[in-house]
N, C-alpha and C positions, 0 to 999 in steps of 0.2 A: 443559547438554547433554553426555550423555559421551560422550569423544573413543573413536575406534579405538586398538587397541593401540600403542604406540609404534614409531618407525618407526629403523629402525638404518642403513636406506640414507639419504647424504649428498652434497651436490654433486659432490664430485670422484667417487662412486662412481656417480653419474647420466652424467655426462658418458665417461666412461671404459670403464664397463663396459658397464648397460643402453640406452645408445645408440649405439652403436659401428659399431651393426648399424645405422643410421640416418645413417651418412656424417660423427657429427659426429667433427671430427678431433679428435686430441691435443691439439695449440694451444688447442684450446677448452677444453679440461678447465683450463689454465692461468688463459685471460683470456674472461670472458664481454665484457668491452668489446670485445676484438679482434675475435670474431665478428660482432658489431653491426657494427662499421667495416668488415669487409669484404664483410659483403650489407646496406650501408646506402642506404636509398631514398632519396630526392627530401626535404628538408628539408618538413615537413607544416603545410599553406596554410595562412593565416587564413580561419575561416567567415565568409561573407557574414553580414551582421545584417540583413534583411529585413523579423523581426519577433522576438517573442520566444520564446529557444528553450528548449526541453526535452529534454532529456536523460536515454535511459534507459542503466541498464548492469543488463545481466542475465550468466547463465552459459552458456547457449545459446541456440541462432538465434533457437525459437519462443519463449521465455520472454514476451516483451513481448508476443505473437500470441494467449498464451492466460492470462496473468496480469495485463496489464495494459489491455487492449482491455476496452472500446471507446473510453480514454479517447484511444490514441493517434492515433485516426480522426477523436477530434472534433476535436481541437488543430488537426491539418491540416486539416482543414477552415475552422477557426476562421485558417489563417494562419499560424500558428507554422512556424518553423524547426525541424527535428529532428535530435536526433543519437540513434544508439542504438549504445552499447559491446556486443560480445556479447566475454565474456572468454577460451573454451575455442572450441577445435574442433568437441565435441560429435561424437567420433567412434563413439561404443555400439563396437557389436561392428563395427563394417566394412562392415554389408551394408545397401545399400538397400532392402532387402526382407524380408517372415517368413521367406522359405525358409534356413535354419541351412544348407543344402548348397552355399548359393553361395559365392565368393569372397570371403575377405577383402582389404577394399581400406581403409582408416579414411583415407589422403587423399581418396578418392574419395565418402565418403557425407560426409563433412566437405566437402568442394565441392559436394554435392548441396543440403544444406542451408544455405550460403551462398546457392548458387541461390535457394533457395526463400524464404532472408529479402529478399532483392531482388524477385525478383516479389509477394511479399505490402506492402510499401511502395510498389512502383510502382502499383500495384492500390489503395490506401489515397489514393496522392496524385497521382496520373493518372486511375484509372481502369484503367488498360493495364499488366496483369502484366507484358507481353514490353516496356516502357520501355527506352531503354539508359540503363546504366549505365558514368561514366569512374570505372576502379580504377583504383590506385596502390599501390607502395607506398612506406610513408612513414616516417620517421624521427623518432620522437617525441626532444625534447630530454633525454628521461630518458635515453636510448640505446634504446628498445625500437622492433623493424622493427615495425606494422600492416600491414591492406590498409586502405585509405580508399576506401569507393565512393559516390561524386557521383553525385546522380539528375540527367540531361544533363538534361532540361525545368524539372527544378525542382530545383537547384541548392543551394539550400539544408537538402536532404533528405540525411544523411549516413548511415553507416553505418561505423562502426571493430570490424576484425574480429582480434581481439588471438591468438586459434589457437593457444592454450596445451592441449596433452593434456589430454584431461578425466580421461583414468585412465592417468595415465604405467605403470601397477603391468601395462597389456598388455604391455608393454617389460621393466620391469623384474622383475616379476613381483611385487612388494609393492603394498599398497596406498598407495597416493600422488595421490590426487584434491586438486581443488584447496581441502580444508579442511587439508589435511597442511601447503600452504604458507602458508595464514594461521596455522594455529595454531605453528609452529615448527619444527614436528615431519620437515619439508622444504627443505632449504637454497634449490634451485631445481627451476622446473620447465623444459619445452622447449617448442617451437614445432612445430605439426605442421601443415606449409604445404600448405592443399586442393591437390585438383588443378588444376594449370589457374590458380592464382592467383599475381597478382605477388609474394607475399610469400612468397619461396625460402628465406628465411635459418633454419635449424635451430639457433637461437640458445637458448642456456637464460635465464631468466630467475627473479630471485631476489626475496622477498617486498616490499622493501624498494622493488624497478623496479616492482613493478602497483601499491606504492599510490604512486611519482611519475607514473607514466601516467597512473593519473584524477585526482588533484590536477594536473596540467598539461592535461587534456582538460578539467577543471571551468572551470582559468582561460581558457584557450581559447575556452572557446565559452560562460563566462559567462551559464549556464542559469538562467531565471526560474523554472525548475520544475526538479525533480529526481526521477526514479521508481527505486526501487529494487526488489528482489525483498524478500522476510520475514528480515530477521536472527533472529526469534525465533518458529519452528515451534512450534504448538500442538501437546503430545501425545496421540500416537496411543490414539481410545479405543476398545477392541474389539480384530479383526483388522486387523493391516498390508496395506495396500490398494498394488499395483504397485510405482512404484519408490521409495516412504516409504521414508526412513534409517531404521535402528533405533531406536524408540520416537518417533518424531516423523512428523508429518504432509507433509512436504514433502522433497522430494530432496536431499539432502546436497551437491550441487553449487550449490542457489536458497541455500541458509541462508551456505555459505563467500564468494559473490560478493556478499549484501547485506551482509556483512561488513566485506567488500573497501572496496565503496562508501560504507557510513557512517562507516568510518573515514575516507576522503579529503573526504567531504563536511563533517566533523568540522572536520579541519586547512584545505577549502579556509575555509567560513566566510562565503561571500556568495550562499546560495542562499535564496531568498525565500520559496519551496514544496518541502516535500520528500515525498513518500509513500510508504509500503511499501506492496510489493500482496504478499496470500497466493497460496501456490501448490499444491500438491496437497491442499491443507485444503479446498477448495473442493468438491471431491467428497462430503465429508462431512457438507455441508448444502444447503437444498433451494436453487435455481435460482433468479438474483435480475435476472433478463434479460429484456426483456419483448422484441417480433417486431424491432422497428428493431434494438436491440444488439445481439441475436442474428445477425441478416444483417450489420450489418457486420461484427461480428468473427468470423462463419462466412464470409464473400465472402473479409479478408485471410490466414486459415488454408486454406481450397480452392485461393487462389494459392499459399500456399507448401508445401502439399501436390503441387502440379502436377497437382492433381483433372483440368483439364479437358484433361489429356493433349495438347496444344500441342505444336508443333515445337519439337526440343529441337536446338542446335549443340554438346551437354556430352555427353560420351563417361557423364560420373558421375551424366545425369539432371539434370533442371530444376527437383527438389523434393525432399521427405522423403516419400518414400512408406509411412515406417510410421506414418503418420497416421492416426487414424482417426475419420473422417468419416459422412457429408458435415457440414461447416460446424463449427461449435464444438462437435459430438459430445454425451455423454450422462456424461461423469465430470466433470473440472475444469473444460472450458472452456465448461457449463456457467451459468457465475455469475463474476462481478468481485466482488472484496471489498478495496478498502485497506486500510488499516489505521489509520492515525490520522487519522478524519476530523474529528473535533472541535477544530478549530483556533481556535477564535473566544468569548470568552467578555464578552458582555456585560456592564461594572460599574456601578451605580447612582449619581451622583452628582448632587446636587443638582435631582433631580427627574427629570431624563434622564438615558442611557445613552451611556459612553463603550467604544469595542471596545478588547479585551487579545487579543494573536496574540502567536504567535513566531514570529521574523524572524531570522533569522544564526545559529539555537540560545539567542535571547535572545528573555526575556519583556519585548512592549514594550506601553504605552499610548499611543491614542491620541489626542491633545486638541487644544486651541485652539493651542497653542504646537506642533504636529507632533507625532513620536513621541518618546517616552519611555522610555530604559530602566528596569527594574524591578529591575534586578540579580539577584542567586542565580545558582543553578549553570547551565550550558548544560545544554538542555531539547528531550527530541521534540516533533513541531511540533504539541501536541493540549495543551488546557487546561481545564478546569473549576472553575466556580466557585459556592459553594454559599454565599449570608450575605456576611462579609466576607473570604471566605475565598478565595483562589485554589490549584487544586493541577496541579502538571506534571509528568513521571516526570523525571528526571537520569540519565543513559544512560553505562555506560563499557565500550565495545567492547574486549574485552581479548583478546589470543593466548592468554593461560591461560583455558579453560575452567571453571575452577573461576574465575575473579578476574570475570566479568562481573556488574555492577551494574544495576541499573534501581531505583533507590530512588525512591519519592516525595516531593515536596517543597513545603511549603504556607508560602504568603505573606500575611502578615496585611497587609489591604489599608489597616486603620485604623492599623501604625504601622509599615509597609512593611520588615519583619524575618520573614526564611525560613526555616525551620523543617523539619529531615533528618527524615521521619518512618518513615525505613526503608523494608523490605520484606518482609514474611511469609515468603518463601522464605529471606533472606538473601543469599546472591550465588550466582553460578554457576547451574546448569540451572536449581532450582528459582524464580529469581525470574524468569527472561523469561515466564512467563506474565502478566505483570501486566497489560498491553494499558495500556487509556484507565480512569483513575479515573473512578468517580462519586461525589456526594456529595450533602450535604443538610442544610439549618442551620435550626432553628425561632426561632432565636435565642436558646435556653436552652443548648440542647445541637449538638453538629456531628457528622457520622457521614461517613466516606469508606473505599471499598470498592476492591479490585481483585481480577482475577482469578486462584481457584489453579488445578492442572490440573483438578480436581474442584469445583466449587462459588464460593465465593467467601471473603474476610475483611475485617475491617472492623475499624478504629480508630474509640474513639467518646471527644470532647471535651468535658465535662464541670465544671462548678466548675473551669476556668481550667485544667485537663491534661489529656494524651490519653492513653489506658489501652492497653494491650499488643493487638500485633495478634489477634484474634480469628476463627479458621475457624469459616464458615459452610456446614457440610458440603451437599450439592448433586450434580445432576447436570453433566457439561460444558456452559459455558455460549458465546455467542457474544463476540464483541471487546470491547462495551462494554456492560455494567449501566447501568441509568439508577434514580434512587432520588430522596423526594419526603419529605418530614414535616411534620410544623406537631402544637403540644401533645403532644410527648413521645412520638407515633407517628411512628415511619419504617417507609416502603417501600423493598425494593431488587428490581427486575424484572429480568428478564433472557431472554434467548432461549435455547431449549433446543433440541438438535434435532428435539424433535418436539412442543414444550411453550413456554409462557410460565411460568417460574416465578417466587416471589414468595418473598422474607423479611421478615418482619416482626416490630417489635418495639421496643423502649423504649430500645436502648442496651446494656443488659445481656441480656436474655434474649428469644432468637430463635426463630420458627418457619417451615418451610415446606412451602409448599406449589406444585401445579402451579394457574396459574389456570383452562386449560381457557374460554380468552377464545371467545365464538361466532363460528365461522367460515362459509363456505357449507355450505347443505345439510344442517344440522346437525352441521357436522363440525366438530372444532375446530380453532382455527387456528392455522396453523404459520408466522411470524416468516421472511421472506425472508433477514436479516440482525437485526444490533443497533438492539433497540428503545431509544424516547425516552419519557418519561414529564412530564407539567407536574401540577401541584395545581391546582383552581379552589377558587374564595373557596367552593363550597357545602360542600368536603371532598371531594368527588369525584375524581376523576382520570382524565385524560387520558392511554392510553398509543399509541403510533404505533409503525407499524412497514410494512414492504411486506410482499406477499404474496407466500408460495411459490409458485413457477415464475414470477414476473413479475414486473413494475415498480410495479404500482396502491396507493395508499396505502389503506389502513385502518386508522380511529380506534374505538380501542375508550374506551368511559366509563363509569364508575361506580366501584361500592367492594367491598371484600368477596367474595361471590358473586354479585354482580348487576353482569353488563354486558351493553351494546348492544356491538354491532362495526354500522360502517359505512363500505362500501368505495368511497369516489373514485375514478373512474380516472384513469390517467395515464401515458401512453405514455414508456414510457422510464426512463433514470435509475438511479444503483447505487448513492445516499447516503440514508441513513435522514432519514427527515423532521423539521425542527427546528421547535419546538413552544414558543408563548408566548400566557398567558393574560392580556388587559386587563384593568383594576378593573372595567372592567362584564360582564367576563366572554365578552368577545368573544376566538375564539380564533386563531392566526392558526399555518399549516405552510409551511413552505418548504424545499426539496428541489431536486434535479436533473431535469432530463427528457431525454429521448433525443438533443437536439441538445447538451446540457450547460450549455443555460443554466438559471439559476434560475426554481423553479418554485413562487409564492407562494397562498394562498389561505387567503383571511379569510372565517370564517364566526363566527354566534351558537351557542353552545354547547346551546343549545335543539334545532340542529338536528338534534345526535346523539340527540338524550335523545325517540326516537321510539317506545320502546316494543318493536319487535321484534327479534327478536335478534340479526339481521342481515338490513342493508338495503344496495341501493345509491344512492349520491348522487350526482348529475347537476351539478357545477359546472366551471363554466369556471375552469383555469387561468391567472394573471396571467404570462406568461412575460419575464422579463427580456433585456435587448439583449447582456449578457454570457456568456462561454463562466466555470463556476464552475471549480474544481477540488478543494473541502474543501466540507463542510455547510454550507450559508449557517447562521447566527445572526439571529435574531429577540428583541427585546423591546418592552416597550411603555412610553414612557416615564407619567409619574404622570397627564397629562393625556391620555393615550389614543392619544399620538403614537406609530403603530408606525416602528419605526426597523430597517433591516435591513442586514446585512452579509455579503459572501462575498470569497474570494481567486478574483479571476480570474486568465484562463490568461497575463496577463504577469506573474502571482505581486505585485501589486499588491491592495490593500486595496479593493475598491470596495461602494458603499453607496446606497441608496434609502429613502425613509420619504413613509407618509401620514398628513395630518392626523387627528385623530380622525373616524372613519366615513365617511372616505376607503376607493375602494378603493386596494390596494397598484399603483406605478404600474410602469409597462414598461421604462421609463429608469432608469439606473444610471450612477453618474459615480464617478472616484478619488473615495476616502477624503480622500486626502493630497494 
């Protein structure tokens, strides 16, 4: 991704010059400790442990309200503890309002929108916008002042408000946002204390303090879940749409704070679940929210908009009123998209299936004897396995822009030796497009794909070597390809924005095409998010995907130019549907639903194969008693024993299975 122009302003010149005008004294220019010590707060609590917490850290208030909802409505619901980091003040231009004529105040729309992320959490986990909240503020052992606000009813609902200038460059007049101080390019930045809030101190703070902040907030509050914003924005295709950085899909302030955070989540090293959610990429594809997630994560955005106009005791206003509404609105907030949901990858051993996740950044199995590490390099938390093949991306968050890594890396599972197989882009911008591999083994030959900004490429393994990465020219594709083969054909599918397209081919020589899969009404159908694909014994295929503007799953089958689509409904849910076919050809999907629990359903493959082009299918849902957090996984062991797995929300391994032509059952117990 390339960086802004280099920046010539430095701490002592921050502190001295362009804030000077902002009370900070001389002495500070000296000693960033000194200022800490003398507007230092209340030494900062231990969080209650109630249940298990998760923990987001975003770059501003709404970030979590409109990128990562509705998961964080379900969790609390589900019980969970929360904590959520917002790292910047998110002060825009000053004014609460469209009108450019008003006043500039930037501590005061920065306490507006504090406001308003407090009434959208009390709203989320009362019910009751107007909840009190006990601030503080509080002294992190790094030396950095927060404001820490305790939800007074429910106590275990936190909120740390770090109020670091989101564009110190209004001050200084450079550009200096907070990518300037991850990448180096900025010594320190400052504190810009809302209105109205305990946390006075106009402290600077320098690269090396926000990543011991969230490594000490990580060990702190020992989160079972982790949510980050996108370290790696998809590029912009078309025109630049509102406030997209240059040539990337997402605000330069989402990409600098997942940054932030996957580096500390890196060095903390004990988080069980971690997830990126996209952010202004959402805009760019159709709507993946059915009526339930839309209301709630339109009810916690109207709270923190201050939609219903309430009694306000804040001189700065009780919300963000440049909102725009009502509810989750008609651009990004839209659709929820994670990012790496493929966390689970099924291995075939001795007739049954044993599950492969990564847990700490490590690839682990799990078997008779517990878990297992797998060794190789630390790995994001998404796995696929195609034959005996396993592959995970190797991730290196680096300050040089040019120096970041996302190589793939494949484990031969028959003599457990991992293998660098690169990256098509190489390092730096070009290779964060890679998303989630897919892959595909007939057992002659092995093919694994990832994503470029255009299309996709592919390595293909062959007589015992893999041959040079190969582009597979294409239109923009979604997160993750899903790909199928058996006798020397492979498929690789993929979501387009307005298309399913299809490569195909032998290894060496590739064609594509758009499928033009039948959708309603004669129309075709447009892929909510990242399709899944399985083989059946007859050669046919199975591909799955949700439907645009909502949650309903629909299976498309056949080959070639000839398929049925046939749409399930299903209330709810933002995880594409995982997909496994039995030797007698029974197929079985399992997905999320609107409450977040697992959403199973076993049907005979016959029942697609009806002839019309598209139909709807009337079955009941198997719902599981667990909240998920990643795609559940599905296989079927050799006897027809379906066996299934998801990471629920205490980021724990949990599992269910039915005997052969069993249905799938409601109960879910640990893994481990």
């Amino acid at each position: 991704m390339p960086s802004p122009r280099p920046l010539h302003l430095r701490r002592r010149d921050l502190l001295v010059g362009g804030l000077a005008g902002l009370a900070v004294t001389a002495a500070a220019a000296e000693s960033t400790r000194a200022v800490w010590d003398a507007a230092a707060g209340a030494a900062f609590p231990e969080p209650p442990r109630t249940g298990p917490v998760h923990l987001q850290i975003g770059a501003h208030a709404d970030d979590c309200l409109y990128f990562v909802n509705p998961r964080v409505a379900r969790v609390l619901a589900d019980g969970a503890n929360l904590c959520t980091v917002v790292l910047t003040a998110g002060e825009a231009d000053g004014r609460n309002t469209w009108d450019t004529a008003a006043p500039v105040d930037y501590a005061g729309y920065a306490a507006a929108r504090a406001n308003g992320l407090r009434r959208a959490y009390a709203q989320m986990a009362l019910g009751d916008p107007d909840a009190p909240w006990d601030r503080t503020c509080a002294t992190l052992e790094s030396g950095q002042d927060v404001e820490l606000c305790v939800l007074r009813d429910r106590p275990e609902v936190h909120l740390v408000l770090c109020s670091l200038w989101t564009n110190l460059g209004r001050v200084t007049g450079d550009f200096t946002r907070l990518l300037a101080l991850w990448e180096g390019r900025l010594d320190a930045s400052a504190v810009l204390a809302p209105a109205g809030s305990p946390l006075t101190s106009e402290s600077t703070v320098d690269r090396a303090t926000v990543r011991a902040s969230l490594v000490e907030l990580l060990e702190r509050y020992a989160p079972a879940a982790v949510n980050t914003l996108d370290p790696d924005p998809d590029p912009v295709v078309g025109e630049r749409l509102g406030a997209e950085q240059d040539g990337y899909s997402d605000h330069i302030d989402h990409t600098a704070a997942a940054l932030f955070a996957w580096d500390a989540v890196t060095a903390w090293g004990g988080a069980a679940a971690v997830e990126s959610w996209r952010g202004y990429y959402n805009r760019r594809w159709p709507g993946n929210l059915g009526p339930a997630d839309l209301e709630a994560k339109g009810a916690a955005l109207d709270a923190y908009a201050w939609a219903d106009g309430a009694g306000c005791d804040h001189a700065a206003g009780c919300g963000d009123r440049l909102i725009v509404g009502p509810g989750a609105g008609l651009t990004y907030g839209h659709a929820t998209h994670p990012r790496y949901t493929q966390a689970i990858a099924p291995v075939p051993r001795d007739g049954r299936h044993l599950p492969v996740t990564v847990r700490g950044g490590r690839a682990q199995a799990l078997g008779g004897a517990g878990w297992e590490d797998l060794g190789g390099p630390h790995l994001l938390p998404s796995l696929t396995r195609a034959g005996d093949r396993l592959y995970g991306i190797g991730p290196a968050f680096t300050a040089d822009p040019g120096a970041h890594a996302r190589d793939l890396h494949c484990l031969d599972l028959a003599t457990g030796a991992w293998e660098n197989l690169g990256n098509p882009g190489g390092t730096g911008a070009p290779a964060r497009t890679a998303g989630q591999p897919a892959a595909a083994d007939d057992g002659a030959t092995a093919i694994v794909c990832l994503r470029r900004p255009q299309g996709l490429a592919v390595r293909v393994r062959a007589g015992g070597a893999w041959s040079d990465w190969t582009d597979l020219d294409g239109p923009a594709v979604h997160e993750a390809p899903a790909a199928f083969g058996a006798d020397g054909a492979f498929t690789v599918v993929a979501a387009t924005p307005g298309n399913t397209a299809a490569w195909e081919g032998d290894g060496t020589t590739w064609t594509r095409r758009d499928l033009d899969l039948p959708g309603p009404g004669g129309a075709v159908h447009i892929p909510a998010g990242a399709v899944t694909a399985a083989l059946a014994p007859d050669g046919r295929a199975v591909i799955a995907s949700r439907a645009a503007g909502g949650s309903d799953v629909v299976l498309h089958y056949g080959r070639g130019g000839d398929w049925t689509g046939t749409l399930v409904p299903l209330e709810g849910g933002i995880l594409a549907p995982a997909l496994a076919i039995g030797p007698d050809g029974t197929l079985a999907v399992a997905c999320d639903d609107g409450t977040g629990a697992p959403a199973v359903l076993v049907l005979p493959l016959a029942d697609l194969d009806h002839g019309a082009p598209y139909a709807l299918l009337s079955r009941p849902w198997t719902r599981g008693d667990v909240t998920v957090l990643k795609r559940p996984a599905a296989a079927f062991d050799a006897d027809g024993t379906l066996r299934l797995w998801a990471v629920g929300a205490d980021g724990a391994l949990h599992t269910a299975q039915a005997g052969p032509g069993a249905p799938p059952p409601p109960g879910w117990e640990p893994a481990a």
